[in-house]
C-alpha positions, 0 to 999 in steps of 0.5 A, spaced: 494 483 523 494 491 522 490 496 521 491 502 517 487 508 516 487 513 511 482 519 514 482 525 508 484 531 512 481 537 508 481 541 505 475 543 505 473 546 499 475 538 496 469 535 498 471 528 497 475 524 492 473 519 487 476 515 488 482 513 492 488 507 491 492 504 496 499 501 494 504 498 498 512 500 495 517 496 496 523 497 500 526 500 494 524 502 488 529 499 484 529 492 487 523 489 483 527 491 476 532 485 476 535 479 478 541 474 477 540 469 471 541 462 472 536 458 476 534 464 480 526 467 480 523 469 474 521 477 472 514 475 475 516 472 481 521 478 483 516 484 482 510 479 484 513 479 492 513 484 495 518 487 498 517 490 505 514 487 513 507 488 512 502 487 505 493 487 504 489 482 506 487 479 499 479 481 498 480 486 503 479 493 503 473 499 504 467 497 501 470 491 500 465 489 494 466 485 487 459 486 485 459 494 486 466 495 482 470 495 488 474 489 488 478 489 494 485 488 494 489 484 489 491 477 490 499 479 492 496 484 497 500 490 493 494 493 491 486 496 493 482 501 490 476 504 494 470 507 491 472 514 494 471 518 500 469 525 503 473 530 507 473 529 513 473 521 513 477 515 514 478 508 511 480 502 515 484 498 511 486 490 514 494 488 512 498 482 514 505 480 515 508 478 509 513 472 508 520 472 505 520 470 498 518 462 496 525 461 493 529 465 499 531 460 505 531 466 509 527 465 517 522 470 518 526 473 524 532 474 519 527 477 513 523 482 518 530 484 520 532 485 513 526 489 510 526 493 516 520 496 521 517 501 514 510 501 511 512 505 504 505 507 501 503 510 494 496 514 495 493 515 488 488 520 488 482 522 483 477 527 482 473 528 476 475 533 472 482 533 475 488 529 473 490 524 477 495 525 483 501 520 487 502 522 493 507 517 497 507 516 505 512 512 510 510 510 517 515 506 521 511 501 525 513 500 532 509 495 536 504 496 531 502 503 531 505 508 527 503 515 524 505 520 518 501 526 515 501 526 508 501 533 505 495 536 500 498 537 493 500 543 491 493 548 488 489 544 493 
């Protein structure tokens, strides 16, 4: 297990997102989009896997609650969305290992060597009134811990 926390820096004057996405992104950003034909996995298979060391914890996730709207992360781990959070916050989130592909006979130890020590992320972030804004994060992860800042969007 690992945890992630998103804590919402500033700037002050922002007060707090309405809402808050956290995304896990693949090793890279091309690797979901195809796949040799003939026997191998489908489509759905490929971009369903997730292609880095670490994934959410399905139904986890900040006020983790399906009866509020706030359902946790998705069943493949890729995805969690958040009721939103104030300046000066912060979230925890709850990830686990993932594995290598059902179809792949790689061995884990070869499958973490291969995808490497890198937690990609993409935060979306919205504010009523505003248009929604992408900013993507990696943290190398080593022993278990990992840091990175991410910059305000410009005009913020």
């Amino acid at each position: 297990m690992l945890r992630l926390i998103v804590r919402l820096m500033g700037p002050p004057e922002l007060g707090h997102l309405d809402r808050l996405t956290v995304s896990i992104r693949d090793d890279h950003p091309w690797r979901s989009q195809a796949w040799p034909a003939g026997g191998r996995p489908t489509a759905e298979q490929v971009a369903a896997q997730i292609w880095g060391r670490w994934r959410f914890t399905p139904g986890t996730g900040p006020g983790a609650s399906p009866s509020r709207g706030v359902p946790g992360a998705d069943p493949t781990g890729r995805t969690t969305p958040t009721g939103g959070m104030p300046v000066g916050e912060e979230l925890p989130f709850q990830l686990e290992a993932t594995w290598p592909p059902s179809w792949s006979r790689q061995p884990i130890d070869a499958w973490q060597q291969q995808i490497g020590p890198w937690l990609r992320l993409k935060l979306e972030s919205h504010l009523e009134g505003q248009p929604p804004w992408v900013l993507p994060a990696e943290l190398m992860i080593q022993d278990g811990v990992g840091y990175t800042e991410v910059p305000a969007p410009p005009g913020t």
